[in-house]
C-alpha atoms as a printed R data frame, in Angstrom:
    type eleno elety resid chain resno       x       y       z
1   ATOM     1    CA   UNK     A     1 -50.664 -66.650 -26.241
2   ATOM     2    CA   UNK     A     2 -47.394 -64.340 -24.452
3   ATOM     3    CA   UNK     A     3 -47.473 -62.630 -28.200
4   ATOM     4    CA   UNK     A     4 -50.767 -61.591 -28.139
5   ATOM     5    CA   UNK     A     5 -50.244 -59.276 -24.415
6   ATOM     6    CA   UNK     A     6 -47.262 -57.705 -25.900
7   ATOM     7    CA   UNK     A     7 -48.976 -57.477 -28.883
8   ATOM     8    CA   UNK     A     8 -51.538 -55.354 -27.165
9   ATOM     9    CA   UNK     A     9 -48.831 -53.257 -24.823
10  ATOM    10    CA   UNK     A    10 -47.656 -52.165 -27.597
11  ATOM    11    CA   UNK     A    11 -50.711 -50.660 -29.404
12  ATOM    12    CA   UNK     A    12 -51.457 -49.581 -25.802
13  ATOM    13    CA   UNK     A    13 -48.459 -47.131 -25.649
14  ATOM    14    CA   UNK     A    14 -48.938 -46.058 -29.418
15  ATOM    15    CA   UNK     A    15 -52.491 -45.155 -28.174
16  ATOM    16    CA   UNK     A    16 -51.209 -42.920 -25.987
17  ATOM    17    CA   UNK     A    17 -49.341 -40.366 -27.858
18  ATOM    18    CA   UNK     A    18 -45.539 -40.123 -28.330
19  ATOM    19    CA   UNK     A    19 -44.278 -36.829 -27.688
20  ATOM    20    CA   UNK     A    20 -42.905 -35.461 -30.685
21  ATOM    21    CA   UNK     A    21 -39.060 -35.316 -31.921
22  ATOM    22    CA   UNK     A    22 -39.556 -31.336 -31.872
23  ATOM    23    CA   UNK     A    23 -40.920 -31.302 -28.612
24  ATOM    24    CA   UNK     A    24 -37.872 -33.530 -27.295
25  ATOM    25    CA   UNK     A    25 -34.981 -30.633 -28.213
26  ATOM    26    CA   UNK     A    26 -37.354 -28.076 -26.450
27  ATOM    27    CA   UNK     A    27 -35.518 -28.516 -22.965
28  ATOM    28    CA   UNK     A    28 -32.286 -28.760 -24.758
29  ATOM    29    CA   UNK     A    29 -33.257 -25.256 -26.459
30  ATOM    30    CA   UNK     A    30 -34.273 -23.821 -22.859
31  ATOM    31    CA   UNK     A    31 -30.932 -25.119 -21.347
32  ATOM    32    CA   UNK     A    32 -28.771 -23.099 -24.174
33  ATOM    33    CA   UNK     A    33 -30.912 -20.303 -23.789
34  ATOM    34    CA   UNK     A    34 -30.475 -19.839 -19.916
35  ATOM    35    CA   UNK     A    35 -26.694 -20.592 -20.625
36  ATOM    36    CA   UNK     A    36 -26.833 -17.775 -23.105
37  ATOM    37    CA   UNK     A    37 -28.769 -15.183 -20.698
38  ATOM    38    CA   UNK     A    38 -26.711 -15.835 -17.572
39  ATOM    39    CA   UNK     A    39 -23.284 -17.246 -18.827
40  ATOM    40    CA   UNK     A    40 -22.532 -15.877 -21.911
41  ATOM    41    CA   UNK     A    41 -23.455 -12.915 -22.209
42  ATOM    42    CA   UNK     A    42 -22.598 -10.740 -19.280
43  ATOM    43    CA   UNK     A    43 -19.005 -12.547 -19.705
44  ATOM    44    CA   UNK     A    44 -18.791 -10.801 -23.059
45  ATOM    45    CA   UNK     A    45 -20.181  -7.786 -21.992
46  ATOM    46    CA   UNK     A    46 -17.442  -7.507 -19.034
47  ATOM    47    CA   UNK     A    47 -14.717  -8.467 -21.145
48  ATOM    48    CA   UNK     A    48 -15.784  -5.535 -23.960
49  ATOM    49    CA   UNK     A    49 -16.014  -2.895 -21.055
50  ATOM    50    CA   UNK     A    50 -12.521  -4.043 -20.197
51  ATOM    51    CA   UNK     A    51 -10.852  -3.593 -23.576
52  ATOM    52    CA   UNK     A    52 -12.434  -0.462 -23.682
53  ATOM    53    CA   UNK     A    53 -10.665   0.663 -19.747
54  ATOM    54    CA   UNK     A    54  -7.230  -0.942 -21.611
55  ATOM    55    CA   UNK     A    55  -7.232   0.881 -24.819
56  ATOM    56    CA   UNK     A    56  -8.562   4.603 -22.978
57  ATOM    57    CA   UNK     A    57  -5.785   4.198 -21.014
58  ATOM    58    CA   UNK     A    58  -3.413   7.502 -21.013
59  ATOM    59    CA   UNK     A    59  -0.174   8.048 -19.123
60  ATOM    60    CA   UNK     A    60  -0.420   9.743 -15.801
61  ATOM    61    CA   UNK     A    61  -3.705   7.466 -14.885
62  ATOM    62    CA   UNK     A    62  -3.981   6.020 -11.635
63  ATOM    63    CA   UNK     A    63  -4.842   2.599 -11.824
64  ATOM    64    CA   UNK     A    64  -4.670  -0.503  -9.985
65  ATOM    65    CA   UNK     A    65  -3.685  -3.988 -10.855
66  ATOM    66    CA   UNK     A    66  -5.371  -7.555 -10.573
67  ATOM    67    CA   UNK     A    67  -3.383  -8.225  -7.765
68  ATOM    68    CA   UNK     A    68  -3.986  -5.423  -6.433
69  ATOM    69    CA   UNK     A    69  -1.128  -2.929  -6.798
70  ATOM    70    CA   UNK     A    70  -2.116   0.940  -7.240
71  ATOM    71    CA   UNK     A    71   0.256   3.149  -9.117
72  ATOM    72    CA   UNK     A    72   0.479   5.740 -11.629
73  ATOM    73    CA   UNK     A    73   0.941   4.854 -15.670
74  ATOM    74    CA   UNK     A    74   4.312   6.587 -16.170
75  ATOM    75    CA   UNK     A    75   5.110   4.800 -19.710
76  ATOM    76    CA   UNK     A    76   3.072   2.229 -21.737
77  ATOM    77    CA   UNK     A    77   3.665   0.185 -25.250
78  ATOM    78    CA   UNK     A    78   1.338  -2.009 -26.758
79  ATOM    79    CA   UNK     A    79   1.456  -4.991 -24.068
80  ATOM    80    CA   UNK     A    80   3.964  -3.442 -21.209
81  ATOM    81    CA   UNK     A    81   2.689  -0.755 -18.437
82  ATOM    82    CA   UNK     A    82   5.418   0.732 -16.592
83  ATOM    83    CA   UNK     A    83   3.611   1.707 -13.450
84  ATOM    84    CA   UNK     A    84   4.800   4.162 -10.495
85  ATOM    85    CA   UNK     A    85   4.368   2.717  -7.094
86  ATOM    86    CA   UNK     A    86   5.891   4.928  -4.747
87  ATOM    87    CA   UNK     A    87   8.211   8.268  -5.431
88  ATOM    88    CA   UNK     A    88  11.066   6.289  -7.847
89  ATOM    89    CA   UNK     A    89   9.802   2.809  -7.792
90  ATOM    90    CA   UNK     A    90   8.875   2.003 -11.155
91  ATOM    91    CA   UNK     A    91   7.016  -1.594 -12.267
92  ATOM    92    CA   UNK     A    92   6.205  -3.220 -15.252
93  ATOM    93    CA   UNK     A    93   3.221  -4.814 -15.676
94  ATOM    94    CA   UNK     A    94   1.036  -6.613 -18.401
95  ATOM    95    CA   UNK     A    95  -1.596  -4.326 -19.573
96  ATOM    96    CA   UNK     A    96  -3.898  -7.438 -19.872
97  ATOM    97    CA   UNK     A    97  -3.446  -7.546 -16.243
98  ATOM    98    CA   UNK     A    98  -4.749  -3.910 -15.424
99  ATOM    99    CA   UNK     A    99  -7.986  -3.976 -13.091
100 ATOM   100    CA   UNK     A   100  -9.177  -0.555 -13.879
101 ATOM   101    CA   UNK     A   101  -8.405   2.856 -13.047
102 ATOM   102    CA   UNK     A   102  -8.249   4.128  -8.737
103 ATOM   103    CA   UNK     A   103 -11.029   6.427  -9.020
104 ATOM   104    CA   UNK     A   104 -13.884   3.207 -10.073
105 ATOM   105    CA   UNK     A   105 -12.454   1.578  -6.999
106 ATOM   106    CA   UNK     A   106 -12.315   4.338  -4.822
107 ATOM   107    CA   UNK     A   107 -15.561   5.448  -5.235
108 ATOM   108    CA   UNK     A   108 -17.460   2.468  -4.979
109 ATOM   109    CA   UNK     A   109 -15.928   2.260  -1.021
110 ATOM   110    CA   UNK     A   110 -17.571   5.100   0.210
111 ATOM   111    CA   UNK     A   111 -20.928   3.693  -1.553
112 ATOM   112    CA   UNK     A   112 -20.977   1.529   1.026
């Protein structure tokens, strides 16, 4: 007699409708594409804009580093910046670690 009530649950919840396998990757798919839209893509889109600041780079540009050193480019190679801090003080720096140039920093304080 317990088979015939489970027999019957069953068929109840067949009854019902299942939601398909294509319908279960749907929030998966949403997931990847908000990932994509607010994650992904504006990272690559920074990290082209900075190659392109690294390879326009010229020698007597005023730049600043990530840590926040300004100085003049007074000699560069392929990785190596040799930056100008003060009147004889010479640095070298990683180009990779190059924030951008003065001016794109200067200007955006007196936006504000």
């Amino acid at each position: 007699m317990l088979d015939l009530f489970i027999s019957n649950a069953y068929a109840q919840g067949a009854a019902a409708g299942q939601p398909s396998t294509a319908m279960n990757f749907v929030p998966i798919i949403a997931v990847v594409a908000i990932f994509y839209f607010l994650v992904f893509r504006p990272q690559k889109k920074q990290i082209e804009a900075e190659k392109k600041m690294l390879d326009t780079l010229e020698k007597g540009n005023r730049v600043y580093t990530k840590s926040g050193i300004f100085g003049t480019i007074v000699g560069m190679t392929e990785k190596i910046v040799d930056l100008e801090i003060a009147e004889g003080v010479k640095i070298k720096v990683l180009r990779s670690q190059l924030g951008g140039l003065e001016e794109a920093i200067l200007s955006n304080k007196q936006d504000k």
